[in-house]
C-alpha positions in Angstrom: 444.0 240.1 116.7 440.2 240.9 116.5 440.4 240.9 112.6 441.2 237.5 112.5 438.4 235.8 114.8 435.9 238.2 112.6 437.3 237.4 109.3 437.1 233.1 110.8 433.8 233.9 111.9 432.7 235.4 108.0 434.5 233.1 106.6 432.7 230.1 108.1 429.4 231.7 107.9 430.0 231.9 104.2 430.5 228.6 103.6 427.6 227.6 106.1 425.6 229.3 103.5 427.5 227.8 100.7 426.9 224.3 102.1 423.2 225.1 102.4 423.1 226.4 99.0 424.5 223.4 97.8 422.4 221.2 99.5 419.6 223.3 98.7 420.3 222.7 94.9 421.0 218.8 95.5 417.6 217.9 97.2 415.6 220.5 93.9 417.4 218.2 91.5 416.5 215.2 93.3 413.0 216.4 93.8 412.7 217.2 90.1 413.5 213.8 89.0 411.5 211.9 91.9 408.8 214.3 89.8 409.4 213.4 86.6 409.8 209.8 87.6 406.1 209.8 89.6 404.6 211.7 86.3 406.2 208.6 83.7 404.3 206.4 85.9 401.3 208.0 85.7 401.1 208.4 82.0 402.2 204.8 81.9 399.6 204.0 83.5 397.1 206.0 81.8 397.8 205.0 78.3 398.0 201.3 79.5 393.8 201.8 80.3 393.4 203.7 77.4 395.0 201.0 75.5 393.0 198.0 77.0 389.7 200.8 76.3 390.5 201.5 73.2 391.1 197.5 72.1 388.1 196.1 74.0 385.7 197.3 71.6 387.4 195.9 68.4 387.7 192.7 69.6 384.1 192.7 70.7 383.4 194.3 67.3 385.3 191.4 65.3 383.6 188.3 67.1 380.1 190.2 67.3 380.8 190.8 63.7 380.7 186.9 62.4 377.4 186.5 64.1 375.7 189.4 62.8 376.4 188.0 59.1 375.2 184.7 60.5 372.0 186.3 61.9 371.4 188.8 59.2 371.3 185.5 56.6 368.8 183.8 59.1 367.0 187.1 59.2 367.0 188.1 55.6 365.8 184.2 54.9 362.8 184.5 57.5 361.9 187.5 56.1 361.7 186.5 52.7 358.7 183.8 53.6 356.5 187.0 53.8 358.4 189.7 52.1 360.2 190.3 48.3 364.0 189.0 49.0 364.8 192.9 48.5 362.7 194.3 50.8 364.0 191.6 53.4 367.8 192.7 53.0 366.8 195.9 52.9 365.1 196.1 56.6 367.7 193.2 58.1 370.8 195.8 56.4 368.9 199.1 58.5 368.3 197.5 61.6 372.1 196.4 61.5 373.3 200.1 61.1 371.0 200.7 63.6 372.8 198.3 65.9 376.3 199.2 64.6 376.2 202.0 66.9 376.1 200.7 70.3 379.8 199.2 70.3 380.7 202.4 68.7 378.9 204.5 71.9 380.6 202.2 74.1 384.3 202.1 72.9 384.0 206.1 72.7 382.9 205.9 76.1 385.8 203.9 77.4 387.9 206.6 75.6 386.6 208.9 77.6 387.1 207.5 80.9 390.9 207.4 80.1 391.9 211.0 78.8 392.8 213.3 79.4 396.5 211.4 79.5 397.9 214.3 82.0 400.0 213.0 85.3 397.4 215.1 87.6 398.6 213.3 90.7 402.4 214.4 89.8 401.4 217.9 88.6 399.8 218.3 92.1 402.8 217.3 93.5 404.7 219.8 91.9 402.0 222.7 92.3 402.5 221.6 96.0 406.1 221.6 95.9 406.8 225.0 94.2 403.9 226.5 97.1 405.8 225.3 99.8 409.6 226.5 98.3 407.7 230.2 97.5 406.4 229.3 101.3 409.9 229.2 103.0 411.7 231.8 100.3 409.3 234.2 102.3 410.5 233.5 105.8 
């Protein structure tokens, strides 16, 4: 008569642990998408500032672009008053290369700001997540 009570009692304990295995395995899978979901966002997000970065400057580049030839004629034309035509669209062509570079620095800059692309918030998550599972494994 003992046996059986024992044997009840082993069985139930087993599948106590069983069900807490199982559960166990349900809320990692669940936490691993809820992960992966939060790092999408991120990079969503990311590339979506990158994008408006990294189109900002060639827009300002196109419009900027119209006047400059409309400026460099005026230039070149003032120029010419005191100077060989040559030497006039020589010095107006420099000091637009010159100029050239400042949208160039500022688009690069934007760039910058945006990468590194990485979902640091959800990669935190996780490095706190695995800490915390290695945390209780212990116990």
């Amino acid at each position: 008569m003992d046996a059986r009570p024992v044997r009840g009692g082993r069985d139930a304990e087993r599948r106590s642990v069983a069900e807490l295995v199982g559960q166990a395995t349900e809320q990692l899978s669940r936490l691993v998408r809820q992960e992966v979901i939060l790092a999408k966002e991120e990079l969503t997000e990311k590339v979506r500032r990158a994008g408006r970065g990294g189109g900002l400057p060639g827009a300002e580049g196109a419009v900027a672009y119209a006047g400059l030839l409309a400026l460099a004629g005026a230039a070149t034309a003032a120029l010419s008053l005191t100077l060989p035509v040559w030497a006039a669209a020589l010095i107006v062509t420099g000091v637009l290369f010159v100029f050239a570079g400042l949208p160039a620095a500022t688009g690069r800059a934007r760039l910058r700001r945006a990468a590194p692309p990485t979902p640091e918030e959800a990669l935190g998550s996780v490095r706190a997540d695995v800490e915390e599972i290695r945390g209780r494994a212990h116990r």
